[in-house]
C-alpha positions, -999 to 999 in steps of 0.1 A, spaced: 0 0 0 16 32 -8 8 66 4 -1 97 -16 4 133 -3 -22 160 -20 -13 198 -17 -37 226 -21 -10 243 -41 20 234 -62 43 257 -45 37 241 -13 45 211 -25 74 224 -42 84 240 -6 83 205 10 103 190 -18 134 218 -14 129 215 28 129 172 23 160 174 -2 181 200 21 170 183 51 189 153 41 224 150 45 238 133 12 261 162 -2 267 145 -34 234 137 -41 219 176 -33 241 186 -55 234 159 -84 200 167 -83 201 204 -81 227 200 -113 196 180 -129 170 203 -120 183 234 -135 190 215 -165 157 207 -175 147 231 -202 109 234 -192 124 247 -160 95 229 -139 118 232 -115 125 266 -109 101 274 -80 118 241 -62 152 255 -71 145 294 -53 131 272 -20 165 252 -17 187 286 -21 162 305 2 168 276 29 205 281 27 203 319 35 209 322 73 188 351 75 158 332 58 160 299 72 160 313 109 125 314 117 122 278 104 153 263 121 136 279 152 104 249 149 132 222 127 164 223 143 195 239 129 201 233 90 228 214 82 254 237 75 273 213 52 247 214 26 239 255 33 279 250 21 273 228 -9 243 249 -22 259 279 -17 289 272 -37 266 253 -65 246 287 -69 282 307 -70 294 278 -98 264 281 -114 265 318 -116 299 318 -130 293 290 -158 263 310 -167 286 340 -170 308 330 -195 282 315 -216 263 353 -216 271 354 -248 244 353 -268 208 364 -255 197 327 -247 225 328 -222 218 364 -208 186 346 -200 197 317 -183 218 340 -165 192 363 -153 172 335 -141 201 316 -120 206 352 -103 170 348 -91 180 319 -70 
């Protein structure tokens, strides 16, 4: 028997994904699959992607640490430095107005 989980809206769904995902402590595999996500060029998983960078800012995650527990700071660390990476590949690929795009929307994370 498996269980289903319903939402009364996609972005809290998407919240509980991005809090489940940075919750758990498998560094290679948060940054595998935030590698993945942003890859996906019907960027279904942008909403998902701002949650996971919003949890890793100290000043936004405070409130919720407060009910959860401290973050772990490892993968605060990891995302961090995959958002910076990301930022830079995106920068020298700004070439052409497809990649001024992209670039725009990785700076929204």
């Amino acid at each position: 028997r498996s269980v289903v989980y319903t939402f009364p809206h996609l972005t809290i769904q998407e919240f509980v994904a991005a809090l489940a995902q940075f919750l758990i402590v498998d560094l290679r595999n948060i940054v595998k699959f935030l590698s993945e996500a942003h890859s996906t060029t019907d960027r279904r998983f942008e909403v998902f992607l701002r949650f996971v960078a919003g949890l890793s800012s100290p000043r936004s995650a405070r409130i919720l640490e407060e009910f959860l527990g401290p973050f772990p700071n490892e993968t605060i660390c990891r995302v961090i430095d995959w958002v910076k990476e990301e930022v830079q590949r995106q920068i020298r690929n700004a070439e052409s107005d497809y990649g001024k795009r992209r670039l725009l929307n990785t700076m929204h994370y």
